[in-house]
N, C-alpha and C positions, 0 to 999 in steps of 0.2 A: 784407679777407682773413680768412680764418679762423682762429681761435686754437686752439691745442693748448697741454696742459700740459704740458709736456718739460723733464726735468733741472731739479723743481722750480721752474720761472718758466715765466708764457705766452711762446709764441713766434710767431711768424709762418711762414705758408707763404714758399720763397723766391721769391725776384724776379728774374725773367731779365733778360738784358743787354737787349733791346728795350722793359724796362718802365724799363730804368735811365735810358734818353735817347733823343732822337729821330733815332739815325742811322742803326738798321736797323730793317726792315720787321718788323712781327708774326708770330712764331709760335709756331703752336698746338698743335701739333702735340707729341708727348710722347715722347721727349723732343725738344726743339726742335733743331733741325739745325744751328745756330749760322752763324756769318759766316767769310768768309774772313780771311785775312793781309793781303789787300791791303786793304780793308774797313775792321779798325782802324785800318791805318796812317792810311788816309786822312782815316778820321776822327778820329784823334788831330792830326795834320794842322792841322784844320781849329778845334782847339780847344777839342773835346769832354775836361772832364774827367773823365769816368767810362775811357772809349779814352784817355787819357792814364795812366789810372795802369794799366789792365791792362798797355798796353802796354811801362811802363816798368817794372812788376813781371815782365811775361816776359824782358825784355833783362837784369836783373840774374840773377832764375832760371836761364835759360839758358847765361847767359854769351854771347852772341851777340842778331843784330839778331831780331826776328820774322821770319820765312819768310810772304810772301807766298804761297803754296799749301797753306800750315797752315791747318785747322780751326781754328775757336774759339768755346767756351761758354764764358761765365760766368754766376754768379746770385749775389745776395748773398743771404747766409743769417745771421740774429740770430743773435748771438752768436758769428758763426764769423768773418765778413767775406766777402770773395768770393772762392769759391771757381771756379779756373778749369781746363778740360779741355780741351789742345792736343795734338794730332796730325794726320794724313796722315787723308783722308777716308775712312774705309772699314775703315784697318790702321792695328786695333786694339795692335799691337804699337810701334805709333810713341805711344802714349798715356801723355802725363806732365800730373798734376794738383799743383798751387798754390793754398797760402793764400795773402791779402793782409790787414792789419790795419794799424789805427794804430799808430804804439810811442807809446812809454809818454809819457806828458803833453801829446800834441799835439793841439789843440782838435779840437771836432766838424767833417765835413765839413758841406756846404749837404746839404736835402734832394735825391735821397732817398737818398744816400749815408749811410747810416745805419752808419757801419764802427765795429765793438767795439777798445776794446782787450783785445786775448787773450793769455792766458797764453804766454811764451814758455818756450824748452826751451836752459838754460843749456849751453853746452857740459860746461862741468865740475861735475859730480856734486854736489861741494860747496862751491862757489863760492858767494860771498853769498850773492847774490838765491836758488838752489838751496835752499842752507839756511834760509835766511826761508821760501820753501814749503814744507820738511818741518813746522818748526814751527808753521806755520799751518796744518796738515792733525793733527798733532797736537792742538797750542793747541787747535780748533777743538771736536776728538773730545772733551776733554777735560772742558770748558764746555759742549757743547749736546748731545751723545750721552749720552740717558739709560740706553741699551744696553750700553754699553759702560762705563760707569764703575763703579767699586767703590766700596763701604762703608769699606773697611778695605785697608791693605796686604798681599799677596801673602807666603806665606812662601817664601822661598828655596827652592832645591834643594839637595839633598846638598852639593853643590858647585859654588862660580861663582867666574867669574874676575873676580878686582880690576881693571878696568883700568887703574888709576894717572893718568900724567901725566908730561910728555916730562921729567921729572928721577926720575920711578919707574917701573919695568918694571910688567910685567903680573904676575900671579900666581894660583895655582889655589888654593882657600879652603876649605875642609870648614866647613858652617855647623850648627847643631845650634836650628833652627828658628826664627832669627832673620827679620824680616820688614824687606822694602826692594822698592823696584821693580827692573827689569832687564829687558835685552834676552836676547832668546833669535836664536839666527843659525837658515838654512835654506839648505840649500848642499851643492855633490857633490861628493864626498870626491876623487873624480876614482879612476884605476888604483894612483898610486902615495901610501897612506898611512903617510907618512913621521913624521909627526907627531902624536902620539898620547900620552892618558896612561895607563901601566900598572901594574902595582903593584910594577914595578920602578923606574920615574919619577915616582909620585905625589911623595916627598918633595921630592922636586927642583925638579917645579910647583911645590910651596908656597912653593919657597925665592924665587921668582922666576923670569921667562919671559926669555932676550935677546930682545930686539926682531927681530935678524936672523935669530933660528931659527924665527919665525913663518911658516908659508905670507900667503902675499899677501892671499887674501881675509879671513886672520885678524885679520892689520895692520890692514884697511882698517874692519873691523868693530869691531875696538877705537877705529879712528881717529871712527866716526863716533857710537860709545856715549860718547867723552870731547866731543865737539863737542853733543851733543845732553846732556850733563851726567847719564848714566848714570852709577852709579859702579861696576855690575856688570854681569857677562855670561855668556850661557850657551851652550857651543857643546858640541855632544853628543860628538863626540871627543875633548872635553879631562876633559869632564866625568864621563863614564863609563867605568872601568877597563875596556878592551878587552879584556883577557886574563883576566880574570874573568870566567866566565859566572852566576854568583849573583849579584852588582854591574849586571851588565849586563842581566839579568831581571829585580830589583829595580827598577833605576831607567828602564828601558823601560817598566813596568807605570806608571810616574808621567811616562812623556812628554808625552800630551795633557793632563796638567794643568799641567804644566812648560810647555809654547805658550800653552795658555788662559791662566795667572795672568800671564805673560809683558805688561809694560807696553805694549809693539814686539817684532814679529818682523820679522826685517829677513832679507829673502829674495836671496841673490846669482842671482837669476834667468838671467845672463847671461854666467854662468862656469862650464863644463862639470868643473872640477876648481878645487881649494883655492889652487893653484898661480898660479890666473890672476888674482885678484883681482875687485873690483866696482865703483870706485870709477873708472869710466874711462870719456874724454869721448866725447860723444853729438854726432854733426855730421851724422845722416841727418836729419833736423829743424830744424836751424840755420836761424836767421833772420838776414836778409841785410837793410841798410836801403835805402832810395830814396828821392831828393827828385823832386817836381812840383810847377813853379812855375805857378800860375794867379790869374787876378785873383779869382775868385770864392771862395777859401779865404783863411781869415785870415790877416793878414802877408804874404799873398802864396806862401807857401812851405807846405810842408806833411810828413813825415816818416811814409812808411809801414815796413812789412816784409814779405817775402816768405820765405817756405817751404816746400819739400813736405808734398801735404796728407796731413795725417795720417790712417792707414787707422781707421775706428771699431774702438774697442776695447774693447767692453763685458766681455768674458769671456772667460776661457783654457781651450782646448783643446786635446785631441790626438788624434792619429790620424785616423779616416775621420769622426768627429763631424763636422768641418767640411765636409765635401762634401756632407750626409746630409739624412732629412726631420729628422733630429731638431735640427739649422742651424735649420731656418727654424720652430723650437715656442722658439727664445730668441732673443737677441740677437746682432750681428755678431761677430766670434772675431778676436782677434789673430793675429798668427803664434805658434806653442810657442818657448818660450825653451830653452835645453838642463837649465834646474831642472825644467822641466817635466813631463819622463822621466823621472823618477827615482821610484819609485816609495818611497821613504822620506819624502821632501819631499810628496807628495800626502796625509797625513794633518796635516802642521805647517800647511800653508795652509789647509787647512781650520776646524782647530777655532781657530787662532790668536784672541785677541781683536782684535788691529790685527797689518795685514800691512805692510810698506813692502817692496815689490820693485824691485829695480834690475835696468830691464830695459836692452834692447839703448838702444834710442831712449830710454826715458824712465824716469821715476820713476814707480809706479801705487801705488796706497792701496786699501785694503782693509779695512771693520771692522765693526760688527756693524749699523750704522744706514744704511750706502751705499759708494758706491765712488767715487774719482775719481783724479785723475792730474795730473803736471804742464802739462797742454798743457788740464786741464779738458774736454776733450773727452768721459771718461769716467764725469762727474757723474753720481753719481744716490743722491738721499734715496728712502731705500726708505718711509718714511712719506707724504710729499710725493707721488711719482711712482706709488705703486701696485702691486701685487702684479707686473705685468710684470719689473717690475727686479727681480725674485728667482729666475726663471728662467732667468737668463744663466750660472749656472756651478754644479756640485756647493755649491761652497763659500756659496753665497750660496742654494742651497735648504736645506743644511744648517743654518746660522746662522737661516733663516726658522722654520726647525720647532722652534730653542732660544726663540725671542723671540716667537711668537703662541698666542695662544690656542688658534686652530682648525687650525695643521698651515698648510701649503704650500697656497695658494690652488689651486685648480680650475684656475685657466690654467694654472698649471705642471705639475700633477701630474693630465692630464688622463685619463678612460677605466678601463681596467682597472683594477680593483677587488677588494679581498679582503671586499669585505659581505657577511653571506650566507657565512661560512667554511663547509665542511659539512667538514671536518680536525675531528676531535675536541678541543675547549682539554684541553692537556694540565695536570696539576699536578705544578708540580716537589719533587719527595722529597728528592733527596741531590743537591746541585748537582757533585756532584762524579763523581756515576756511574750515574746513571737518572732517566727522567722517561718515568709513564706517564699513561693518559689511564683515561678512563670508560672503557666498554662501548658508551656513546651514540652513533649517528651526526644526532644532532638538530645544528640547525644553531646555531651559539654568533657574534654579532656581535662587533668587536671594542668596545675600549671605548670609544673617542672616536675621531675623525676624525685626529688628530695618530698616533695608531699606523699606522691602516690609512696616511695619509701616509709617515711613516716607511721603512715596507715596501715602499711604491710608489717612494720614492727609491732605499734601498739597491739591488734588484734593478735599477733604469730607468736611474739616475744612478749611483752611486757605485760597485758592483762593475763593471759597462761599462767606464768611463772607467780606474777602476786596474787594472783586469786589463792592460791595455794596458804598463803601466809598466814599468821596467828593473829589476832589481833583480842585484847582484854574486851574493848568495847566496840560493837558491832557496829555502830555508826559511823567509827571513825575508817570505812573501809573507800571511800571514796575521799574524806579529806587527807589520807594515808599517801595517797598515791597523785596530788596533787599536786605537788613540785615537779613531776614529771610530767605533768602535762601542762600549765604552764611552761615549760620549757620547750618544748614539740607545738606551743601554740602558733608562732610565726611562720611553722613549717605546714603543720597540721591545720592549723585551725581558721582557717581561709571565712570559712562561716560558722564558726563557732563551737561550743564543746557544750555535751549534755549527760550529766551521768553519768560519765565513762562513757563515751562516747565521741566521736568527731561526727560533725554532721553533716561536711562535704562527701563522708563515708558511712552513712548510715547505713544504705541499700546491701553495704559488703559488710557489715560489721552488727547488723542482726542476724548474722548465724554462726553465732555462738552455742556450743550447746553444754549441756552437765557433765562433770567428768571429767578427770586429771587428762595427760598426754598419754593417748593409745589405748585409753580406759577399754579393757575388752568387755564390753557390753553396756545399760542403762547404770549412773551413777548417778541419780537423782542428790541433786542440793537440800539447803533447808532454806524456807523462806528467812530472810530478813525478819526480826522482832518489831521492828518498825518500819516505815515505809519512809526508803530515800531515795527512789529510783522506780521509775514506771517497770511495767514486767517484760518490756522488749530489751530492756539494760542486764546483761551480766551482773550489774550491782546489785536488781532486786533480791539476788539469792547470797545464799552461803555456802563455799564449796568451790573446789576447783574446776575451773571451765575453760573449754579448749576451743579453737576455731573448728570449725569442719572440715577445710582440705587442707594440703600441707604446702611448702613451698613448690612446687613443679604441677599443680594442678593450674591450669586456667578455667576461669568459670567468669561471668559476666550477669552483672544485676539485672532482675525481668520485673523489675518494680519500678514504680516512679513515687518518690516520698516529694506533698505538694506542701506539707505547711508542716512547722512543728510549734508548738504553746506549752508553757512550761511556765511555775513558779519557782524561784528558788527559796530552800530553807534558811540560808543566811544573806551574807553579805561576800561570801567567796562565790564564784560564776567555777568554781570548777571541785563545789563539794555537793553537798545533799542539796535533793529538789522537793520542796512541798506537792508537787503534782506535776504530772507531763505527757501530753497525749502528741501523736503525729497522723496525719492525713495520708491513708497510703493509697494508689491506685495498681488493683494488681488482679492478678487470675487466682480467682477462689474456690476453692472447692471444695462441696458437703461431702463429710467422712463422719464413719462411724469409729469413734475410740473401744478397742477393747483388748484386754489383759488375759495370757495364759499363763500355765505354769511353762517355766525353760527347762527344757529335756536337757539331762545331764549330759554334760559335754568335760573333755580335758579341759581346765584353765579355764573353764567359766567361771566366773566372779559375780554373779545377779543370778537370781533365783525367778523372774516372773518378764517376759515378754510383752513388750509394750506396741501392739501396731495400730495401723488407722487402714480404714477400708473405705477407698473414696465411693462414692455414691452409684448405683449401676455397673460396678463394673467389681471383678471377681480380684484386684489388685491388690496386696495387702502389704505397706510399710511399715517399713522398720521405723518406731519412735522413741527420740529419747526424751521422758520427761525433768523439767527443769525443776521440781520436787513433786514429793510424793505428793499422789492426787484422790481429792477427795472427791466425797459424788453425793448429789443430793437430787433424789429423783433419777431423772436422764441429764440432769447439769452438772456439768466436771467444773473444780476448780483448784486450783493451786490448796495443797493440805499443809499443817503446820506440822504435822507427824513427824518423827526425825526421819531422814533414810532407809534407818535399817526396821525400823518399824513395819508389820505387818497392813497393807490397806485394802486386803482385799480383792475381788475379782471386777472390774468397772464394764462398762459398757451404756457410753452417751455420745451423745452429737459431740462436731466439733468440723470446726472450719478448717481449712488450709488454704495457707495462702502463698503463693510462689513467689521465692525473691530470688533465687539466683537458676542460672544457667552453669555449667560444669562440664571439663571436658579432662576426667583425671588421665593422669598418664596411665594407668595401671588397665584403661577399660576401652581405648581404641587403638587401631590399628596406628604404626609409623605415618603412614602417609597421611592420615584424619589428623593426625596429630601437628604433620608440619603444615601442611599447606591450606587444610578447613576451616572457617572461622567459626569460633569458638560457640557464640550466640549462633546456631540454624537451628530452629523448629522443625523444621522436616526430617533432621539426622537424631541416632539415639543420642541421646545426651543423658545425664543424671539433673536431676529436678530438685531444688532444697526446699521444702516448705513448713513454715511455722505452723504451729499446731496453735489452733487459737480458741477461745470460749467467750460467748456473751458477755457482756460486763452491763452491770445493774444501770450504767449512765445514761445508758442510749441504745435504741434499735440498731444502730448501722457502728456500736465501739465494741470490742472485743479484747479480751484479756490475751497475753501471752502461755502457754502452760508445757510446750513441747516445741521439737524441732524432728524433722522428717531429714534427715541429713542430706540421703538420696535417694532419689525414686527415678528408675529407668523412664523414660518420657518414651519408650514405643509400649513398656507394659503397660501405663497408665491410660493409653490413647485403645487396645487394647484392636479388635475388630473394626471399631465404628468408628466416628468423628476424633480428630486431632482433639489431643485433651485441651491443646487455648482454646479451640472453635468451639469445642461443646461448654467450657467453662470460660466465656471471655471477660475481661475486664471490670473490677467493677470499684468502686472508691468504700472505703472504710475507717473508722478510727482505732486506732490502739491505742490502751492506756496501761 
């Protein structure tokens, strides 16, 4: 059989139940059609031990005898045991699959029952054998992770809670730069934040916590930092004076370092609110025992187990990700826990140095050298196994780009490209209120392969996936996501960050547009309640927003961004901006905006057709607007309307302006593809252009409202003059 390297050890291809023994006929067939109910029986029957233990593993699974008119596959797979797939032939809704394995110290079977013992999945949380895996997943990180270890201990935060010990309460600590290890919690505060420190109650922490005025998952986090012999901890509502907003700026600006130095982040993954706790038992997994008595295993007797089989779980998702092409460029996707939503918790999991999450079914691990989990199923040495295992989640291409040399390997961070920038490298002046550029439109490379990575994350992975997220208060959607950019700034941020933004990569990261991953059709956002982000920012809005080509497109910026001027609303350079306009020089073009109704289609999802009709010519694009739009007179602008709200039939002016060039895979020939370069004006290419409107400040500023994803550059150019020569260049402001 062939060998593959998997989850750091060779493995074998599996072994279907016709190669297991000699009772059912061969097949070859892919996947193999399996045997009946009656089938096993009889050949369990008859004495076959391999049908004897399927069989006696389904009657305890089940609870009931086998169903003769039941389907059944099985195949042994290393390391897993046999896995088995029983249902009705055909309905597929009758389909329930089971592991089988040794338990724990019962000799080897005969060949070629080759069965693991595999990790079980303790009912309670913290039950022995539970806690011996934490430690041994710890332990382990501790001694062979050279990623993940430190020089020197961590300094405190501000403030950590003592956790004591059941003859001393808990206690809130102000520290003055003392250093120890400690956990840090990740967890949803849930609707009703009852429990909290302010600077009405700070004195009162210090004096000591009751045990029974803790919410549950606080309990259970103290309960598991005094078992794992933490002597401190850090949970951000106890920790941060909530009713202070200087305290709460302050010490937000030190969050991602407060997770990073963090020894253990211990994530309640599986508690929607404070109230519910995390420490609570798992029986979708439970394993169940079985004896089979046969002559040919030793002692005659033999001691398996049974469980449902566990779905692969390499990497956590949310939203339409899992249904998407961008599924099948990583690894299989758990189900989303209810932490997973939260859109404050997506920057703690990320940069954390070690994760320990407490999910629904199990325990999963997370740290900078691999990932695994209680049931092991989720192994993988990112050394050992190869750049694959780094494309399974934000968090683990993120953590790739902190620990290699050369950036996110090519599998992951495939295609579009910022090589070849033709955006002006801006230099930054006053980090605090301007950044302009040369005169030059000469083309400036970046510096290393790790930036332009970077950039391909942020925009591909990491705004995608958070834009989706929840958040209680709408402001906090940029300072949410702040510790991760910080973090990416040494790599990223060459000239500085603006609103969710990089702005050595502006030119590639204003085409953005509304719309989860794969959105079939216009999914207009809703504006921002307030203004924290100009309207060329993904931040302006609310709603899920996606890049516009995917990894394996190359496209190349036809814009030159000459100045950018910005205020910020605090004291953080990487949360809200009081105001921010940028100087762009680019090919514009008068279009008309207007609205039809969408002819019913299978799987359409939007009801009203959004295109622009550039000026002169009979060409009509496809637009997605970035929310509903309103219209006063012939001027469109950005509406407050929700979504789904009805707006109407529009038709007004509106500019285009071209920032990228595109040359997807899906739309030229092999040979265009390998050998052409991407940027030629003469070849068709696809065309990106922002859909833009007047803005009240100035004759030559213009608002953001839409994006033109793509537009064929031979239909645009159409009979007459190349569409740059009839529309050439011209400078304008966006705000």
């Amino acid at each position: 059989m062939a060998m593959r390297s998997v989850q750091g050890k060779q493995d074998t291809a599996p072994v279907y139940y016709y190669e297991l023994c000699n009772c059912h006929d061969a097949d070859w067939s892919h996947p193999p059609s399996g045997i009946s109910g009656r089938a096993l029986l009889a050949a369990a029957e008859d004495g076959c031990l391999t049908c004897s233990i399927v069989k006696g593993a389904l009657a305890i699974a089940l609870g009931e005898p086998v169903k003769e008119e039941y389907n059944i596959v099985y195949k042994l797979k290393s390391g897993y045991g046999i896995k088995i797939c029983y249902m009705l032939k055909d309905e597929w809704s009758t389909e329930r699959k089971f592991q089988v394995f040794l338990a724990e110290g019962e000799p080897a079977l005969p060949p070629p029952l080759h069965l693991d013992h595999v990790k079980e999945i303790h009912e309670e949380p913290l039950s022995e054998r539970s806690l011996q895996r934490i430690q041994e997943l710890l332990e382990d990180c501790n001694l062979n992770h050279s990623r993940c270890s430190v020089t020197e201990l961590p300094a405190l935060p501000t403030r950590v809670i003592v956790v004591g010990d059941d003859k001393t309460p808990p206690r809130l600590l102000c520290m003055q730069g003392e250093r120890a290890e400690y956990l840090a919690l990740s967890h949803c505060w849930g609707t009703e934040q009852n429990f909290t420190t302010t600077t009405e109650t700070l004195d009162e922490r210090t004096r000591g916590i009751a045990w029974e005025d803790l919410p549950k998952t606080f309990q259970d986090a103290i309960t598991l930092a005094r078992v794992l012999n933490f002597s401190y901890l850090w949970i951000d509502s106890l920790c941060i004076l909530q009713d202070d907003r200087k305290d709460w700026e302050r010490e937000g600006m030190k969050m991602g370092m407060i997770y990073e130095n963090a020894s253990l982040t211990v994530a309640a993954s599986l508690s929607s609110a404070d109230k519910d706790g995390f420490l609570i038992p798992r029986t979708q997994y439970k394993s169940h025992d079985f004896t089979i008595k046969h002559q040919s295993v030793e002692n005659g007797t033999v001691v398996l187990q049974v469980r449902t089989a566990i779905k692969k779980h390499l990497r956590r998702d949310i939203g339409r990700i899992r249904h998407t092409w961008r599924a099948n460029l990583s690894m299989p996707a758990a189900a989303p826990e209810p932490l997973d939503y939260r859109a404050w918790c997506y920057q703690e999991k990320i940069v954390s140095r070690r994760l320990l999450s407490f999910c629904i079914s199990e325990i999963e691990w997370d740290c900078q050298s691999g990932t695994n989990c209680e049931c092991g199923a989720r192994r993988r040495l990112f050394d050992i196994d190869g750049p694959d295992a780094r494309n399974g989640s934000p968090r683990q291409a993120y953590q790739s780009l902190q620990h290699t040399d050369s950036g996110v390997p090519r599998s992951d961070m495939r295609g579009g490209n910022s090589r070849g920038l033709s955006t002006s490298l801006v230099e930054l002046l006053n980090p605090s209120s301007e950044i302009k550029s040369s005169a030059t439109e000469s083309i400036n490379p970046p510096e290393d392969a790790r930036e332009t990575n970077s950039w391909l994350l942020w925009r591909t992975r990491l705004v995608p996936s958070y834009s989706q997220l929840r958040l209680t208060k709408e402001m906090d959607r940029l300072p949410a996501l702040s510790a991760v950019a910080r973090g990416l700034e040494p790599l990223a941020g060459r000239q500085g960050y603006l609103a969710g933004m990089w702005l050595s990569d502006l030119a590639n990261a204003l085409s953005w547009q509304a719309g989860a991953y794969s959105t079939n059709g216009p999914r207009p956002g809703r504006l921002s309640c307030q203004y924290r982000a100009p309207s060329w920012s993904w931040a302006s809005i609310e709603g899920p927003v996606d890049a516009c080509f995917d990894y394996e497109d190359d496209y190349h910026p036809i814009c030159n961004i000459l100045s950018v001027h910005y205020s910020l609303a605090g004291e953080d350079p990487f949360s809200n901006v009081e105001s921010a306009s940028a100087r762009i020089r680019g090919h514009l073009v008068p279009a008309t905006l207007r609205t039809t109704q969408a002819p019913p289609k299978s799987g359409q999802d939007w009801e009203v057709d959004y295109y622009c009709e550039a000026n002169g010519t009979a060409c009509k694009l496809h637009m997605y607007p970035d929310t509903p739009i309103g219209q006063t007179d012939s001027s469109l602008h950005r509406s407050s309307l929700n979504p789904g709200e009805s707006q109407g039939k529009l038709d007004g002016n509106v500019q285009l302006l071209a920032i990228l060039m595109a040359r997807p895979r899906t739309m030229t020939g092999f040979k265009d593809r390998t050998t052409a370069p991407t940027l030629d004006f003469g070849a068709d290419r696809w065309i990106t252009f922002l859909v833009l409107t007047h803005s009240r400040t100035g004759s030559d500023c213009f608002c953001r409202i839409g994006i033109v994803p793509h537009a064929s550059s031979v239909r645009l150019s159409g009979e007459g003059d190349q569409w740059y020569k009839r529309w050439p260049m011209e400078e304008i402001t966006l705000v």
